[in-house]
N, C-alpha and C positions, 0 to 999 in steps of 0.2 A: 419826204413826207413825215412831219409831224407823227408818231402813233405813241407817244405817252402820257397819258392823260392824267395828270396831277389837280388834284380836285378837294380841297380841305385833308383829308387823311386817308380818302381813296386816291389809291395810286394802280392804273390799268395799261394795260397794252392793248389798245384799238385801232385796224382797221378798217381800214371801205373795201366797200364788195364792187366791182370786182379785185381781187387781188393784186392783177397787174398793170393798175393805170398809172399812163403814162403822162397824168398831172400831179408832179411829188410836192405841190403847193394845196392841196386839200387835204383836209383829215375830216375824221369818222365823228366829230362831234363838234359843236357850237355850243353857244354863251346860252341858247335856249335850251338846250339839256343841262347845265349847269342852275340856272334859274327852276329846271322844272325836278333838278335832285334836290337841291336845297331846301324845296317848299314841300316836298315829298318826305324829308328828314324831320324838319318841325310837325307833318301833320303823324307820322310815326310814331315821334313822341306822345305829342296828345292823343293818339287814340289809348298808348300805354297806361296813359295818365286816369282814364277814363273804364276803360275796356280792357278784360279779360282776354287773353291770347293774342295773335298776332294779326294785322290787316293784310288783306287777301289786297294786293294790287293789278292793275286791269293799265297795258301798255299800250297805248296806239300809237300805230306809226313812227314805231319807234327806229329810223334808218337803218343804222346799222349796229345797236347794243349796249350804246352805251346808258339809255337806262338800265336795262334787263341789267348789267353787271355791275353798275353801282349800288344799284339797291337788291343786289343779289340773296342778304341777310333776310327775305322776307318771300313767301309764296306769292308768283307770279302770272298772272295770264299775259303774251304778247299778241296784236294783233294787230294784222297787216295785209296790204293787197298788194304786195312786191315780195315776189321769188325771190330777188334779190335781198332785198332786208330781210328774211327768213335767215337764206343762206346767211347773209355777215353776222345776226345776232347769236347762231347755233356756233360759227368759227370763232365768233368773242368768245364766247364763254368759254367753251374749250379750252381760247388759247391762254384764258387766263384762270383756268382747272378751276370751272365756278361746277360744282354739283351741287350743293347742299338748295336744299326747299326744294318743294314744289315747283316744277315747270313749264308750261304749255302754251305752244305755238301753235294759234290757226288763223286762219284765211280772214280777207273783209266779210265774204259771205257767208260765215259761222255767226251762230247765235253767240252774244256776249255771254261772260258767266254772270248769273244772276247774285254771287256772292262778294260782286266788288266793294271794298271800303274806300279805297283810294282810286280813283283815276291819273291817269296822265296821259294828253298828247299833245305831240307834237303835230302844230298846226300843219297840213296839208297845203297846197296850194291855188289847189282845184276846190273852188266853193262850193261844187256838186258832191264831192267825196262827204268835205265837211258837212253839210245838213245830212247827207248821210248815216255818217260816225252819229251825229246828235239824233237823227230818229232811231237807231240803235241802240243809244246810254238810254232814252227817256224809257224804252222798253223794261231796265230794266235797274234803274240807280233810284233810291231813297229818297227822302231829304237828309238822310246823313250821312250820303252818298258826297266824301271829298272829290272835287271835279275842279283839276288845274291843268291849264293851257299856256305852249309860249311858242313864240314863233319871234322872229326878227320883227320890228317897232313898226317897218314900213308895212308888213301883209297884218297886222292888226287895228283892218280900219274900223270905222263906224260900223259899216254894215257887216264885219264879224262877230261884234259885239252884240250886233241886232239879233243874226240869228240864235246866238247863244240864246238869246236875252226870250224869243217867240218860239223856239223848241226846246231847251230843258229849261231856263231859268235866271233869274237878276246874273250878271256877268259885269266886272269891271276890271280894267286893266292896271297892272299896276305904271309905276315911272320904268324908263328905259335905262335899262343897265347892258353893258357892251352894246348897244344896239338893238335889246332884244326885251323884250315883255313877255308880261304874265299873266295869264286871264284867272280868276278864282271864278268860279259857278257856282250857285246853290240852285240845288234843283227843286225844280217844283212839278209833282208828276200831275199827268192830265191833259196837256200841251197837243195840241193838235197838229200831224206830221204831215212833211208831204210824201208822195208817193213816188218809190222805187222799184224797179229799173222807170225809165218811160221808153214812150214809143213816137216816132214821126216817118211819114212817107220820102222814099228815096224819089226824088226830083229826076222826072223823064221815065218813071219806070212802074210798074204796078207793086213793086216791093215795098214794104215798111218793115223801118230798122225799129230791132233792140237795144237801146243803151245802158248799162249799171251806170253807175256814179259816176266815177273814177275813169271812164273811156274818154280819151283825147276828142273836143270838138263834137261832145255827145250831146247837142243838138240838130248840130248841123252836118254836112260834107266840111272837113279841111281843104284848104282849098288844092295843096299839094295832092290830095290821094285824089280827087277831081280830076287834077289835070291828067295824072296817072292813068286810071279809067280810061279817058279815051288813048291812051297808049298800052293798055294790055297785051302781054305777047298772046301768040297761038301758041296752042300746043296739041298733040297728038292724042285717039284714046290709047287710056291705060299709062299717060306720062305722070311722072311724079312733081308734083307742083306744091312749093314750099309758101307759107303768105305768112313772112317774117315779120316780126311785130305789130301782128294783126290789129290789133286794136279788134275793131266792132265786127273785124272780117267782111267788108266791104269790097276790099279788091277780090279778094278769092271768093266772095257770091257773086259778081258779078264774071267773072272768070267762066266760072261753072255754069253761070246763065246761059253763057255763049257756046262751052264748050263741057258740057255734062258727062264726056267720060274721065275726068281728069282725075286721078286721085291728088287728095288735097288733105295739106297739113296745116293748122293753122295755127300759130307759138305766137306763145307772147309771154315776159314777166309777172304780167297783172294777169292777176286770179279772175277781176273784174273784167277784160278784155277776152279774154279766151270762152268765159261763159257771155257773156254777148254774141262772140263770133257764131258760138255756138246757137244760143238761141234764133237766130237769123239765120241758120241753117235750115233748122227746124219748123220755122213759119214758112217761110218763102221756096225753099227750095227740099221739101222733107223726104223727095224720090232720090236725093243724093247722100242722104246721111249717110249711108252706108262704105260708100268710099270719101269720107272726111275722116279725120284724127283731129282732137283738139288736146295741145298739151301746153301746160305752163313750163317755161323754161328757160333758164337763163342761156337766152340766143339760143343756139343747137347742140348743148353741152351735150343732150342724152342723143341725138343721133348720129348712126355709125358714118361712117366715111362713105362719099361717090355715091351715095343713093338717092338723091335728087335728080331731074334733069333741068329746073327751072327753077328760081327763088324770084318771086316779089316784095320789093321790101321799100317803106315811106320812112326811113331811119329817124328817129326823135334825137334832138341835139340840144336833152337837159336830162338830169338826174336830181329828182326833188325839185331843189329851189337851186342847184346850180346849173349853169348852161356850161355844156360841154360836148366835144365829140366823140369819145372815147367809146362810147357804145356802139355807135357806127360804124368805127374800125371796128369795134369785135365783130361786129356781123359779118364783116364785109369778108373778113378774117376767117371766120365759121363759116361763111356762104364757102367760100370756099374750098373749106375740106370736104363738106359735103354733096357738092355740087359734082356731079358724073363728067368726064372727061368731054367736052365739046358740049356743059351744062351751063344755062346761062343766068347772069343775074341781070334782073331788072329795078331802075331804082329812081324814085322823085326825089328830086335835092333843092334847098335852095340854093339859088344862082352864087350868093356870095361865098359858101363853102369850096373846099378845097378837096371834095369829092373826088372828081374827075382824077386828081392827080394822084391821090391813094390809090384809087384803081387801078388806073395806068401801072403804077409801081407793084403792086400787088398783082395785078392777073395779066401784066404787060404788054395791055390794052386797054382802052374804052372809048366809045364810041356813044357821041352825043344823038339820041337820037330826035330829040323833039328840044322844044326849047320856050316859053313866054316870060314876060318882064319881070317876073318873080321867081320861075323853076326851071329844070332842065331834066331830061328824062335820060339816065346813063345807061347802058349794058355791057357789060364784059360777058366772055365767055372764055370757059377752064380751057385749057387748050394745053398739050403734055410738051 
């Protein structure tokens, strides 16, 4: 793996989060943080040029740090709805002994600071996140509020450009360099937003879900955690029941529909997925709050060993804008340690994956237990 990032006269050492994957063909940075420092340096200057003191900068989504530490020379807000990109951008810094300025990392669902000069993000992928981000900045950027965007050339279509152009303000992109563009925005406050989280009824049930932005398929059911539903294990009261990358916490409400003594955890990365899960607690099912836990978490880092007897888990097989498995292993990896001796894991795959076979290798079994032309429903169980 790539981690030396040579960049005009910044020279870094950057990681991806997690630490140990097992793709040494990805690094921690693209041609679109490259594009989004460069535009970030000339707007630095001219604010000196102009402006007394230094420009307070406002980071979104920044993966894994390498804005935060290239433009480390200057007071920063970062912000993010991945636990993960928290972690990696607090391990850059670190590892590359950045202290000086101001620092502060918070969540998607933190009010922005109202003292941004400069923006930057990197584009997201999920078009719901983005309008998001943008009903956020309009709360709270100027007209001399700098607002620069870049993403890879292909996710900068028209209709990104629209919404820039109908929630903060005129947006054009510039030419493709490595593959990657640059949005400039001038904001124009006033802009009429839409509305965050929403809400839609769960199909066959008297429930209605909570979605934030940022939640997988947060319209609709996926069709994976669908199929899953009708393959929910039993479980016992008073069993400890895990609902590993919760997302909207769908499987584990409906778990609980069925089976209300269950205590119930519900994890996830995103900040935004965990308070969903949570709020869909709290509407539909509010006589259970009480044996729920909702935490953010990269996988089950903070839980101790053998304390589960059951994990449900619909594993995501991309990180940002890359497709990959490597989080799945980790789960599957962490299900593991934590899972109670004769503790089972439950899991929707697609069919094409190579699931089945990590498993097998890893808990040296699995057993297919359902199956249609898209998914297959796996369970191993810990066995000493």
């Amino acid at each position: 793996m790539n981690t030396q990032f040579q960049f005009g006269q910044i020279s870094l050492t950057l990681r991806r989060w997690p630490l140990n994957q097992p793709n040494r063909s990805l690094q921690a940075w693209d041609a679109a943080d490259e594009l989004l420092i460069d535009a970030a340096k000339t707007a630095i200057a001219n604010y000196g040029a102009t402006r007394s003191g230094q420009p307070n900068l406002l980071l979104i989504n920044d993966s894994f740090g390498a804005l935060s530490c290239a433009l480390a020379d200057w007071p920063q807000t970062s912000s993010t709805d991945s636990f993960l990109a928290r972690q990696a951008v607090a391990h850059n810094r670190a590892d590359n002994n950045i202290t000086q300025q101001p620092f502060n990392s918070i969540c998607s669902l933190e009010t922005l600071p109202e003292n941004a000069d400069i923006v930057l993000i990197k584009l997201p992928n999920n078009h719901s996140y983005l309008s998001f981000i943008l009903s956020q900045l309009a709360a709270i950027v100027s007209p001399d509020t700098i607002v620069l965007a870049a993403a890879k050339a292909k996710d900068i279509s028209r209709n990104v450009l629209e919404m820039f152009n109908s929630q903060l303000g005129p947006a054009e992109a510039s030419l493709t360099v490595k593959k990657c563009r640059l949005i400039r925005c001038q904001p124009e406050p006033g802009k009429a937003q839409p509305h965050f989280p929403i809400s839609w009824p769960l199909p066959e049930t008297d429930f209605t879900l909570i979605n934030h932005a940022n939640v997988f398929a947060r319209e609709k059911l996926d069709l994976g955690a669908r199929f899953l539903l009708q393959h929910l294990p039993c479980s016992t009261a008073g069993q400890r029941v895990i609902d590993l990358g919760c997302g909207n916490g769908v499987l584990g409400l409906m778990l609980l529909a069925k089976q209300p003594e269950t205590q119930l955890l519900f994890t996830d990365e995103s900040y935004m997925a965990v308070a969903s899960a949570r709020a869909n607690i709290e509407l539909n099912l509010p006589q259970c709050l009480r044996q729920c836990e909702f935490i953010v978490d990269d996988c089950l880092a903070g839980q101790p060993d053998q304390t589960a007897d059951q994990i449900i888990c619909n594993p995501p097989f991309h990180q940002q804008h890359t497709v990959t498995t490597h989080i799945a292993s980790q789960m599957f990896i962490a299900a593991k340690r934590v899972l109670k001796q004769g503790g089972r894991l439950r899991i929707v795959a697609n069919r094409h994956l190579n699931y089945q076979q990590q498993l097998q290798r890893l808990f040296g079994h699995c057993q297919q237990l359902a199956a249609n032309p898209k998914f297959v429903i796996l369970e191993a169980i810990k066995r000493s």
